[in-house]
C-alpha angles and dihedrals in degrees: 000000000000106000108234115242106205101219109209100224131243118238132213121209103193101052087033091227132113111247132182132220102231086222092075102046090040096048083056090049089054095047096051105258122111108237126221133188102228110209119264090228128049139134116254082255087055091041092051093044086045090050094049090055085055123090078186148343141225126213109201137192128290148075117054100258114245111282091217093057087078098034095261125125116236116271122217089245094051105103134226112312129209116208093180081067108037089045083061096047105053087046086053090049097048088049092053097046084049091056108026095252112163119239137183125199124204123203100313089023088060087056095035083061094038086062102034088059089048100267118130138225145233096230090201124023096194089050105032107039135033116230105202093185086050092234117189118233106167114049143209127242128310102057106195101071121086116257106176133012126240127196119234111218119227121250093036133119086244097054082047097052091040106030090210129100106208119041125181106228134204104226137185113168136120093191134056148154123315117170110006122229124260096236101044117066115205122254108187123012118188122240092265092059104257121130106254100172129022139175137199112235123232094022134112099246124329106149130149129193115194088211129079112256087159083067099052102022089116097059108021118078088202088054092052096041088055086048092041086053097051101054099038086060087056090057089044108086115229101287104020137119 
């Protein structure tokens, strides 16, 4: 059986409704999951029946997380936040570390986990930290295409799924990680110095990429093999090979 990838949802202020890039259900398809959209809204009793129905679940872009979820004010330059969203989140995640679920983070997800484990953000990159290679870290249409390299670091989930040790990336993100947080390791940093791909030790499968596999899957190997893992480690029960 396919394993079910709980998929948390976009949302859209403007026209007040939840939405979905196709690139992230259909890089689980291909990799073998069955993707879901999860609701935006639901009591901590529905979140947890939801949870128990998941082999895994992917947090996608999105939404500024909540400054005050990691003890910040808001800065002129943070963008709109969702706490319907973030609320959700941080009950899911809570859920998965609980159970050894495995979960992958992409781009806010990355800094969703980062916060939800203790770690802190640059709310704004351009304002708050000087790239002195220049680096570019939010793109320009088309989004499938790399804009700036990161190195993966040995010894890491990531080498081990990719087997390089240098990737050109596509980006588009105004936010990052600040302070990590004591119990995630990086896996990949950009030229530049930011974290661009982190883990959690001793669990099943908690990785984040800053990066967006769901735009290139299609054409880039490394893109395929993060999406492959994920949701292998969904089909694998707690303990298995």
């Amino acid at each position: 059986m396919k394993p079910m990838i709980g998929v948390i949802p976009l949302y859209d202020d403007e026209k007040d409704s939840i939405w979905m890039l196709p690139g992230y259900m259909d890089g689980i398809s291909f990799a073998g999951g069955l993707p879901v959209i999860l609701p935006l809204k639901a009591d901590d009793g529905d979140i947890e029946r939801l949870c128990s129905s998941f082999d895994g679940f992917l947090f996608t872009g999105g939404h500024d997380v909540d400054p005050e979820m990691y003890g910040d004010k808001r800065r002129d330059n943070c963008g709109p936040s969702n706490p319907d969203r973030d609320r959700l989140e941080k009950r899911i995640f809570e859920y998965a570390l609980k159970k050894d679920i495995p979960v992958l983070g992409i781009c806010r997800g990355i800094q969703l986990i980062n916060v939800l484990c203790g770690g802190t953000l640059y709310q704004d990159i351009p304002t708050e930290y000087i790239s002195e290679n220049k680096v570019q870290h939010h793109m320009s249409p088309p989004y499938d295409v790399p804009c700036h390299e990161v190195n993966i670091l040995e010894n890491t989930p990531l080498f081990r799924e990719l087997g390089v040790l240098t990737i050109s990336v596509n980006s588009y993100h105004h936010q990052a990680v600040k302070k990590l947080s004591p119990y995630l390791l990086p896996m990949a940093v950009s030229t530049d110095g930011l974290t661009e791909a982190l883990y959690m030790p001793g669990k099943k499968f908690i990785q984040a990429v800053q990066w967006h596999p769901e735009f290139n899957f299609h054409k880039e190997e490394t893109s395929r093999k993060i999406l492959q893992s994920f949701v292998n480690a969904c089909i694998t029960p707690p303990g298995g090979q």
